[in-house]
N, C-alpha and C positions, 0 to 999 in steps of 0.2 A: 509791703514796703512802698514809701510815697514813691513817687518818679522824680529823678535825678537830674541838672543841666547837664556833670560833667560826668566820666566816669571815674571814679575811686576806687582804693588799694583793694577794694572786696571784687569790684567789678573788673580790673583789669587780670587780675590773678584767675577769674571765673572764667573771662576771654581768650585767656593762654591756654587755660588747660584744654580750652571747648578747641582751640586754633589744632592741636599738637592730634586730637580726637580727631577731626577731619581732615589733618594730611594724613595720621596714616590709616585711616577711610580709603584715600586715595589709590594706596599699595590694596588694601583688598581688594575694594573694586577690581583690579587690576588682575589679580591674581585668581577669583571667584568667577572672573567671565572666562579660564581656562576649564570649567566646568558645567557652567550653565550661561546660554544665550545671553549677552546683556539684556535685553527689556525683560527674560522670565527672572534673572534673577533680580531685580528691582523691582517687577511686581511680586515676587516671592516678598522681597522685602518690606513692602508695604501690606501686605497681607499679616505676616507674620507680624510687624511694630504694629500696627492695626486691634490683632487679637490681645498684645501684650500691652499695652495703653489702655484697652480697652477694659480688660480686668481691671488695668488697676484702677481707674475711675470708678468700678465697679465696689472695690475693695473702697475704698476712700469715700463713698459715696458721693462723689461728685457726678452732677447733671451736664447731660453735652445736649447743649441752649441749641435749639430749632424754632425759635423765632425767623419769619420770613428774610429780613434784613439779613440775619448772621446766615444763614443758609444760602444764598445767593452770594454775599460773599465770599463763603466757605466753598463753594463750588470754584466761584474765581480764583481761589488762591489754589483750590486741588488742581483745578486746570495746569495753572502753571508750574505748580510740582512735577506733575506729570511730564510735562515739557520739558523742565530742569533736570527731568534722572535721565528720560528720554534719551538727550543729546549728551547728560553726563557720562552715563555708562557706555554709548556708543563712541565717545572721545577718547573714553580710556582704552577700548577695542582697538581703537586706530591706530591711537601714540601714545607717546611717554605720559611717564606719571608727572615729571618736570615741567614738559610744555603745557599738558592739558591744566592744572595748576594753576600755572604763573597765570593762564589766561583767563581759566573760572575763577581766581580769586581776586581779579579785576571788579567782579560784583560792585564793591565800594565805590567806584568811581562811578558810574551807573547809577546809583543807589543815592549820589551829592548830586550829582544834577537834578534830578527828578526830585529830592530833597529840596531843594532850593525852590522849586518851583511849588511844588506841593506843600510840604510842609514849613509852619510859622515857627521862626527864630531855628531856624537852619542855613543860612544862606551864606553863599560863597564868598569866604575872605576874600583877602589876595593870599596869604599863606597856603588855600585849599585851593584856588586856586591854579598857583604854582603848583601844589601839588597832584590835580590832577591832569595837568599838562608832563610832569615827569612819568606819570602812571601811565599814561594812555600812551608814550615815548616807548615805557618800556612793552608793553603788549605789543606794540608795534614790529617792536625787535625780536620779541618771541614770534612773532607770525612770519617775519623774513627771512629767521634763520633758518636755513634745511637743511643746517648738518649736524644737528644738536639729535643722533640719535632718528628712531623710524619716524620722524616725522612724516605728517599727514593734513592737505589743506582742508579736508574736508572734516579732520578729526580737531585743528584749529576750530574749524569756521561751527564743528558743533558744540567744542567747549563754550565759545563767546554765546550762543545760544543760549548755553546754560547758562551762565553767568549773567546774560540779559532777564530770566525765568527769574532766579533767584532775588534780584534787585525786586522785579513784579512782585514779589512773593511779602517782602518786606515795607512796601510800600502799599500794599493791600492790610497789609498787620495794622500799618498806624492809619491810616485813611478812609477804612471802612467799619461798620460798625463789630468787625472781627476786633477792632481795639479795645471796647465795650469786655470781653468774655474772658477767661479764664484761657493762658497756655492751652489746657488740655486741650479743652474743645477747638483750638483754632488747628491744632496737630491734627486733633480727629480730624475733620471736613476733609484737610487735605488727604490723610491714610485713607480712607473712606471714598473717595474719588480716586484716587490715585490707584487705590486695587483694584478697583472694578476697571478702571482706562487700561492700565500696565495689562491686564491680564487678558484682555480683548484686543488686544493689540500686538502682544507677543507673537501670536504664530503668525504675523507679517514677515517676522524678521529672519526666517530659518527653523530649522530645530531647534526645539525646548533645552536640548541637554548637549553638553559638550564632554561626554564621560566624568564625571561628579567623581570626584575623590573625600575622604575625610578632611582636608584642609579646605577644600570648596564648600562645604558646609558651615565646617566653621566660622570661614569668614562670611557664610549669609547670616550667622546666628547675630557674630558680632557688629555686622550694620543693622542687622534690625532690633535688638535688642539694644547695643551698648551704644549705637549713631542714633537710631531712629526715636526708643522707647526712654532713652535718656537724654543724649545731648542737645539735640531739638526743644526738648520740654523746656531746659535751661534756655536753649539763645533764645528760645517765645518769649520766656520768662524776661531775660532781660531785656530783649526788645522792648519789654511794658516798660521798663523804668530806667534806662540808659536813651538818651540823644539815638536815633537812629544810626547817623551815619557815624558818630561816635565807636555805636555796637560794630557797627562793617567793619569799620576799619582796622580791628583789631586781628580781621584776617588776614592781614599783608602776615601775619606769620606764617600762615597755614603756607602757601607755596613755600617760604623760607624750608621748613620743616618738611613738605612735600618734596622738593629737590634731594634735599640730602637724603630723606628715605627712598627714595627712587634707588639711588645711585648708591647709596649703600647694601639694599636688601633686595634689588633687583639687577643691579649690576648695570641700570643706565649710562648710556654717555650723555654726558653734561657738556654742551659745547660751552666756547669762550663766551658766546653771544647770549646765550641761555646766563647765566652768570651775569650778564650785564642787565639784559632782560628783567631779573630778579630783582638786583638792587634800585634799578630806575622804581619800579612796583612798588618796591618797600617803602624807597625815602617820599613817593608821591602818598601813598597812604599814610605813613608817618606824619606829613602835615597838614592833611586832611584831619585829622583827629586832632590837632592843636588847637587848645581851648584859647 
């Protein structure tokens, strides 16, 4: 498919669903570190999407491109994967599924700055502007609030970590010659990195296993299979042919949808601030995406 200015009816519909996939990611995560370590189970996770990409490229006969350039990239983007689950899964350990959220899915505002700078015929309205003065308002108020529930400054300050990682991750897709190659192979490098990191790194953090139940598993199968080994392949994918910060921005839903699943399927308290939190995030990414 050629590459797109703005996003369309095919592209925002592919956005939602991929948004609605990783808030309730969120809830797993959440629920899966009640059985295993957060860093084993995200190197578990990239091990496992890893084998399962890995087939299928195999199946597909698609070639994962080891040219010098794409490999040095590919290293930099697994670095910052690594970093991104790192402090993800460690934010979810801490606190809520609402706060950590609202704050990792700030990515987009992160991801227009560095836009604007880096990449051509990206650059900051005054619409995106304003809107990322309302965003960066609302994270603000998600990081002041401390009664929204077990909050945690240090499970805040590793969300926005993440969310800092992730922006890297994306701005490495279009900027280096990782822009050149096929979805798959930009997934690989990081799976491939990210397993070998995650898994020499785990027994830092404590014990491997926090008594693994049947629904602990299932929800590892379901991040690395249904997050990692599909939805991923899709946001590479669009990233090739949607405006970058376009693609981001269509995340302000994920926390939308991440709060209410919190709070419905986990019994989170949602403060008044949190809720205010949200909406500032929403309306500032909402006009960040205005063509």
């Amino acid at each position: 498919m050629e590459r797109k200015s703005h996003i369309d009816t095919f592209g925002a519909v592919s956005l939602i669903l991929f948004a609605i996939a990783l808030a309730f990611n969120q809830v797993v995560i959440k629920v899966t570190n009640g059985g295993f370590s957060p860093i084993f189970a995200a190197a578990l996770r990239s091990v496992i999407g890893l084998a399962a990409v890995g087939l299928w490229m195999w199946w597909r006969s698609k070639p994962l491109v080891r040219t010098a350039p794409v490999v040095k990239a590919g290293i930099l983007s697994g670095l910052l994967f690594t970093i991104e689950f790192i402090c993800l899964y460690l934010a979810l350990d801490l606190t809520t599924v609402s706060r950590a959220s609202i704050i990792f899915y700030s990515m987009p505002v992160w991801l227009a700055l560095a836009a604007h700078v880096a990449l051509p015929g990206e650059h900051l309205t005054k619409p995106r502007l304003i809107g990322l003065v309302l965003a960066m308002t609302g994270v603000g108020v998600a990081l002041m609030d401390r009664q929204g529930g077990a909050a945690s400054v240090l499970g805040d300050v590793l969300a926005l970590i993440a969310a800092l990682a992730w922006g890297g991750i994306a701005l490495v897709v279009r900027v280096t010659p990782l822009s050149t190659v096929k979805p798959e192979t930009q997934l690989m490098w990081q799976l491939i990195v990210s397993a070998f990191a995650l898994m020499a790194v785990a027994p830092l953090f404590g014990p491997l296993l926090r008594d693994p139940q049947a629904i602990h598993y299932a929800g590892l199968m379901f991040q690395s299979i249904g997050v990692v080994a599909i939805a991923y392949l899709i946001w590479f994918w669009l990233m090739s042919v949607y405006p970058a910060s376009g693609v981001a921005s269509f995340s302000f839903l994920s926390p939308v949808f991440s709060v209410l699943l919190g709070w419905w399927l986990l019994d989170e308290t949602v403060s008044f601030w949190i809720w205010v939190a949200l909406g500032l995030v929403a309306a500032g990414l909402t006009l960040i995406n205005r063509k």
